[in-house]
N, C-alpha and C positions, 0 to 999 in steps of 0.2 A: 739694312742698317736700322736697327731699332735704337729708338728714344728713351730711353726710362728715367723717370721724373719720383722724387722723393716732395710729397707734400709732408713738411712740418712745421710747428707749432707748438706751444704751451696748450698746456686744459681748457678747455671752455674760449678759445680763439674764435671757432667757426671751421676750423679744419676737416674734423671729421662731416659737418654739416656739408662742406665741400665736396666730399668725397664720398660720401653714399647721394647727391645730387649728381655725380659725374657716371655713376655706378647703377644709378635708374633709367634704366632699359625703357620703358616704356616712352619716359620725357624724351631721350635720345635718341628713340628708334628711325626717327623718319631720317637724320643727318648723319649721328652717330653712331652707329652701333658698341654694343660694349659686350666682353666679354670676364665670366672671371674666374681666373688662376689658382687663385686663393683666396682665402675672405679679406686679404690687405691688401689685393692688386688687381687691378683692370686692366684692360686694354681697350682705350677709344680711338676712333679714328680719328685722324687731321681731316676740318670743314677744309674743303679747296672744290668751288666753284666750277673751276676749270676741268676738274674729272669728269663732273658732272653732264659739261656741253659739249666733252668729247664722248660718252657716255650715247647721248644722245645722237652724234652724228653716224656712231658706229653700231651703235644699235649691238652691242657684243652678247654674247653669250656669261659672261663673268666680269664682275668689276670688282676691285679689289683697292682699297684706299692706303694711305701712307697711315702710319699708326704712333699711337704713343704709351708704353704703359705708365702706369702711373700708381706708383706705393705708400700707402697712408702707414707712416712711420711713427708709431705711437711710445709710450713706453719714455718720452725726455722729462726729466724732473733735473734739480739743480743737482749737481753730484754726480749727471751722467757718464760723466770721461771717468769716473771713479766705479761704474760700475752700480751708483744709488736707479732701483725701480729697474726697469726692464734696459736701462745706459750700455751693458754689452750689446746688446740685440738690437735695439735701435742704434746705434752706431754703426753695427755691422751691416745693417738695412742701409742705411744712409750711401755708407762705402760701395756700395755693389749702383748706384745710379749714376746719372751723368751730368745731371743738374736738379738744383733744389727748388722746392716753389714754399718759398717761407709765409705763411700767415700769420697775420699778427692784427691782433683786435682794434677797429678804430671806432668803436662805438658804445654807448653808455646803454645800461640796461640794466635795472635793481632785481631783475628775475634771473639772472646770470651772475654767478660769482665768480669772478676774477680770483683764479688761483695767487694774485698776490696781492689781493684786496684793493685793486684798484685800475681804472685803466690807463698804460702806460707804455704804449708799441715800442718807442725805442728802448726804455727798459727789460720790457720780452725780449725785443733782438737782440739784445745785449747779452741774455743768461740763455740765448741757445748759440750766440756767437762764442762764449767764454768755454762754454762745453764742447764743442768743436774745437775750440782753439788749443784747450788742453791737450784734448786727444794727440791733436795734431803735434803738437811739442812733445809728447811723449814718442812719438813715431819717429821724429827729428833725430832727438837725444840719442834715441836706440840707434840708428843708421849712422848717427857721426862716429860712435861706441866703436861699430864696428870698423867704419871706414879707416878711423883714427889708427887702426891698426896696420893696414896695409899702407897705409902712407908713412908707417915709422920704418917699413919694412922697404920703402924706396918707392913706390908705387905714386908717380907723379899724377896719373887720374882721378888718383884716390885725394891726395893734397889738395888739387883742385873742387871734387866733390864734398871735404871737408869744410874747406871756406865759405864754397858755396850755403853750403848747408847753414854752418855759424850765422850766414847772413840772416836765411831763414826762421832760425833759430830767435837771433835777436828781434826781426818783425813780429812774430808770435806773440813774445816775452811782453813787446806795446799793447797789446790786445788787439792786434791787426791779422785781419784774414789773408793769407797766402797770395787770394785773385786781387788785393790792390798792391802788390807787392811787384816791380818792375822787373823783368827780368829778358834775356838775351832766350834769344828760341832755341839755342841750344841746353841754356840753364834751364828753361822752362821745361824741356824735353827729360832732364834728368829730375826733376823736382815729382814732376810728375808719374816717373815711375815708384813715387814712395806713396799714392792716390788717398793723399791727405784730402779730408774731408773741404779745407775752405780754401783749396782750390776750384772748387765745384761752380762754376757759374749759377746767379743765383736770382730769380723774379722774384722779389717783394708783394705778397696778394695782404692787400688794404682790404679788409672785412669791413662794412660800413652799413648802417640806417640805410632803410628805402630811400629817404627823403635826401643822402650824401652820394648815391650812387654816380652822379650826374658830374657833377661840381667838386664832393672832396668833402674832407671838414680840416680844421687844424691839426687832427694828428695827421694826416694824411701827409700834408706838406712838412712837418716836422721828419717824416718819410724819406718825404722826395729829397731831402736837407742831406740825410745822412748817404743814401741810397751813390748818391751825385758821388760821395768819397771812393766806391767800389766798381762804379763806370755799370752801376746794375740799374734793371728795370722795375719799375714800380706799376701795380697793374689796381685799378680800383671793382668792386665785388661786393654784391649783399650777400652772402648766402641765403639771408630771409627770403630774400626776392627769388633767389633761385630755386628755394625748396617751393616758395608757391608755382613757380614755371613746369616745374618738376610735375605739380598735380595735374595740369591740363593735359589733356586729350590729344588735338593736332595741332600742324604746324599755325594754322592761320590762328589759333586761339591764344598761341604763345607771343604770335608775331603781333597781335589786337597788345595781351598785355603791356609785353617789351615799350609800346608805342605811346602808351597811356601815362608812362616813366620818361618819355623822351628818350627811349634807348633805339638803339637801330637792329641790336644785336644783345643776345645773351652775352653774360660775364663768361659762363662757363666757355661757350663758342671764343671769348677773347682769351681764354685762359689755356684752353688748346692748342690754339694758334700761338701764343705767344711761349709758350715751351717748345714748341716743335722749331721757333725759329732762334730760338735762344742760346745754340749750339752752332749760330748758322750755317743751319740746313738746308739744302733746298730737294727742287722735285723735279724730275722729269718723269715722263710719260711714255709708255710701250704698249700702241694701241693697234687691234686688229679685231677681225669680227668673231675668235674665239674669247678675247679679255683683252679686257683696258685698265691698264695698270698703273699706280704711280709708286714710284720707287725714292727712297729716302739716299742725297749723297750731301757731304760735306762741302761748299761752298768752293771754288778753282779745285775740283776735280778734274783729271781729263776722262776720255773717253773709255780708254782700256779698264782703268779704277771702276768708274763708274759700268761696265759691262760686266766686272765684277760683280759686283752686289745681286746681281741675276745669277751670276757662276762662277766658279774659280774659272771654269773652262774656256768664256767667252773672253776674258782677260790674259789669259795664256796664251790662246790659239787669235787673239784680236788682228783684224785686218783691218776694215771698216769700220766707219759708222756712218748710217746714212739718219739725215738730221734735217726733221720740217719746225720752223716754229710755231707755238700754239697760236697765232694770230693769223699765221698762215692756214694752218688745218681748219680754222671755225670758216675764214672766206673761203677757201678753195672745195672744203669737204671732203672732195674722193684723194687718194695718192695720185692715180692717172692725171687727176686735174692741176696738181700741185707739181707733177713733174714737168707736164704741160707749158707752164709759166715760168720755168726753172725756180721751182722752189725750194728743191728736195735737195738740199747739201751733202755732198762724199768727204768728211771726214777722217782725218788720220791720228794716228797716237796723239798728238800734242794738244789736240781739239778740249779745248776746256768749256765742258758743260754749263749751259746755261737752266735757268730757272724757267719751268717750262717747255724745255724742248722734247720734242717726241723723237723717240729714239728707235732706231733697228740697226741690230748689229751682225756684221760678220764677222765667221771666226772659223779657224782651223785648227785642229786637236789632232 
């Protein structure tokens, strides 16, 4: 189960400065690895700790991490739902991820011009919210169009998916994104096969001074002000800071600078992390001394679901699942020793996966 993450932005935000720091191989190589697709997509690994110390116990022959890609979506100028600048293509970019990571400028700099002469974050989010929002109503309109018809035709699903829709319709028309819009998990079920842009769960990346990384400044909280209306997250980020991280050599030289800022952790390492849980995802583990695995599942999965994402087959044919926790595997170490202690839990269908557990599965096909 892959993650695909759209960073976007106005001109001269920090975005792309983001995203050729996420995209340097060398700054990344000891945690991240990165690969690339194309010149507007990577693919970096989810930091987890935890792979790492099982990594270490198992000594495997292959390790293989949970992953995120991530698409620098270029090409928004005002006008985009209308098609002004590259607004087809970047929308269509947009449309194919599963969550956005919106940058928006919170710092002053006379060497950098502010595509709208000035700096003003929530005014940026405002003119890539408006252009999504468009889109979005346009998509609306179309689908009532159609729906409108089969409901004159007697089609009581269709009645119901009209109104719904209207409701839609009318939040839009406010200037309101989709994801603060309240809706029943079956509404939400139907809304979302129409995969309107500002339904997209969405992290807020605060661009900010070395010297605001820590603390903030007042755009930042003017931010968190608006951020609070959409139930989203707001993440703080130099990119300055990060493109110098980026020059260094190894881990200990990055970890010197990080420390010299008061930071514990790169932006970028928060930035990863915080997309990958942003869909809340979690991980469990399938570890042996061929590879140690972490595997991406959706949050109350059960078992069978989650055997899936390894195979159609092991989901099919699911019997078992036998299930150690990782706190168990770091004390106990071997399996023998873990079964030992009765560690090692037999699991059935209804078994809903936790974050962290190490998994092996049986199956019959």
């Amino acid at each position: 189960m892959a993650l695909k993450c759209g960073i976007v932005g106005l001109p001269n935000v920090g975005k792309s400065t983001l995203f050729n720091c996420l995209t340097n191989a060398k700054a990344q190589a000891a945690n991240f690895p990165f690969c690339t697709i194309e010149p507007n997509i990577g693919v970096i690994t989810v930091p987890d700790p935890r792979l790492e110390t099982l990594t270490q116990i198992a000594k495997p022959q292959n390790v293989v991490p949970a992953s995120i890609e991530i698409v620098d979506i270029a090409g928004l100028v005002k006008g985009a739902s209308k098609g002004e600048g590259l607004g087809n293509q970047f929308l269509g970019n947009i449309r194919s991820t599963q969550a956005i990571l919106h940058v928006l400028r919170c710092f002053e700099n006379d060497n950098i011009i502010h595509v709208e002469g000035s700096v003003n974050p929530i005014r940026d989010k405002e003119i890539i919210d408006t252009e999504l929002q468009l889109k979005d109503l346009e998509s609306v309109e179309n689908k009532i169009n159609k729906s409108a018809k089969a409901a004159k035709a007697g089609d009581k699903d269709a009645s119901k998916e009209v109104a719904l829709l209207e409701k839609v319709k009318e939040h839009l028309g406010k200037g309101l994104s989709v994801r603060s819009l309240e809706m029943e998990e079956e509404e939400l079920k139907i809304v979302q096969d129409l995969q309107l842009l500002t339904i997209k769960p969405v992290l807020y990346v605060c661009n900010v001074n070395e010297e605001d990384v820590v603390n903030g400044n007042k755009w930042v909280e003017e931010v968190k002000k608006h951020a609070t209306t959409e139930n989203a997250e707001v993440l703080l980020i130099s990119a300055a800071l990060e493109s110098d991280i980026a020059e260094l050599e190894s881990p200990e030289e990055r970890q010197e600078f990080l420390e010299n800022y008061g930071l514990s952790e790169s932006g970028l390492a928060k930035l990863i992390r915080s997309a990958y849980i942003l869909l809340d995802y979690i991980t469990y583990f399938t570890v042996g001394e061929k590879e140690v695995r972490a595997w991406t599942i959706t949050k109350g999965m059960k078992a069978p679901q989650a055997a899936g994402v390894i195979h159609s087959d092991f989901e099919k044919g699911f019997i078992r699942a036998e299930v150690i926790a990782f706190e168990d595997y770091v004390q106990y170490k071997t399996e023998a020793a873990i079964k030992e202690v009765g560690k090692l839990h037999v699991e059935g269908k209804e078994y809903i996966v936790k974050d962290g557990d190490c998994m092996h599965f049986r199956f019959n096909v």
